[in-house]
C-alpha positions, 0 to 999 in steps of 0.5 A, a space after each residue: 279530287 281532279 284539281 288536287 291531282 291537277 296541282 300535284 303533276 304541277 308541282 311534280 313534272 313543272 315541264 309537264 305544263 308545256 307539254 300539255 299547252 303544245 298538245 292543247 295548241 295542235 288540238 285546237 288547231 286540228 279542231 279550227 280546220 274540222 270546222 272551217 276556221 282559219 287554219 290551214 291543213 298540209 297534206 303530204 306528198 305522195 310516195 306514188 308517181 303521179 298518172 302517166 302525162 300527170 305531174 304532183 302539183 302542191 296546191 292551194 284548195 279552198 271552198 266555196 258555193 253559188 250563194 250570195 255571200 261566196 258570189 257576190 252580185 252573180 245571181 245568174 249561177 253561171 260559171 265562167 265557162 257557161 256552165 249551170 251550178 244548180 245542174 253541176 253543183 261540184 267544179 273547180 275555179 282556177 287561173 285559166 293560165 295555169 290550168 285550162 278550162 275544162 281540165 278533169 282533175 281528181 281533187 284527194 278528198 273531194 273527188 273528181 271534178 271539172 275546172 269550168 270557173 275562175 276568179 280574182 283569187 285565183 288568178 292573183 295567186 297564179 301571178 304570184 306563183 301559186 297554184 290555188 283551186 277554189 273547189 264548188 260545193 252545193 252548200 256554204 256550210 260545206 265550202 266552209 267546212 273545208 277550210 284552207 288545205 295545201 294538198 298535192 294534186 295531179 295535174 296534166 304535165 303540159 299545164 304551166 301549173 306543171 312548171 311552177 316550183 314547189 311554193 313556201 307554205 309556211 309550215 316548218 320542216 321538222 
């Protein structure tokens, strides 16, 4: 019965198939996001200003652990800054010159956390203009399970991360 159905709408709304394979296409995005693919989740702007002395950053948020396969050949579970992952399993890398070490950040989704570490991403995402934070979870499945986000952050206004222009992300304005 559900295939004579199928056909019918076919035959009667031809356009309707469209529709469907667009509806079909953002679900399976919005699924690849929920489970760590490789899409990438946009969030909006606040309306809100920021903190007093916080300006809205558009960000670049990715995941990542203490293991092997997040950490290649740093067996020592130390972050740049000496802290020890397995006392402090929550942090944020970032380019030290965009965002100084130390800097206490509320992430929207994540919560509140330290930057105490860095790394190559991050710091070459800097040089091209973009701020990327690499945010410290106490397992991989969970780093992976947040994917890429853009999502607009609150950070100090005297960071040079304050200062960039809003980066291109791709994604079009409708």
């Amino acid at each position: 019965m559900g295939f004579i159905i199928g056909v019918l709408f076919v035959w009667l709304f031809p356009s309707g198939v469209e529709v469907i394979e667009r509806v079909r296409t953002e679900v399976v995005e919005r699924f690849k996001v929920l489970v760590g693919g490789t899409a990438t989740l946009e969030y909006p702007k606040p309306v809100t200003p920021p903190p007093p002395g916080m300006a809205w950053v558009k960000a670049l948020t990715t995941g990542y652990c203490a293991c092997e396969i997040c950490c290649p050949g740093t067996s020592d579970n130390k972050t740049s800054v000496n802290r020890d992952v397995r006392e402090h399993p929550f942090g944020i890398a970032s380019d030290p010159k965009l965002v100084k070490p130390w800097t206490a950040l509320d992430i929207p989704g994540y919560g509140h956390a330290i930057v105490d570490d860095t790394g190559g991403a991050m710091r070459q995402a800097g040089k091209a203009g973009i701020v990327h934070f690499d945010l410290r979870f106490h397992d991989h499945q969970t780093a992976r399970t947040w994917g890429r986000r853009w999502i607009w952050i609150a950070v100090p206004a005297d960071a040079p991360a304050a200062k960039l222009p809003e980066p291109e992300t791709g994604k079009k304005k409708k």
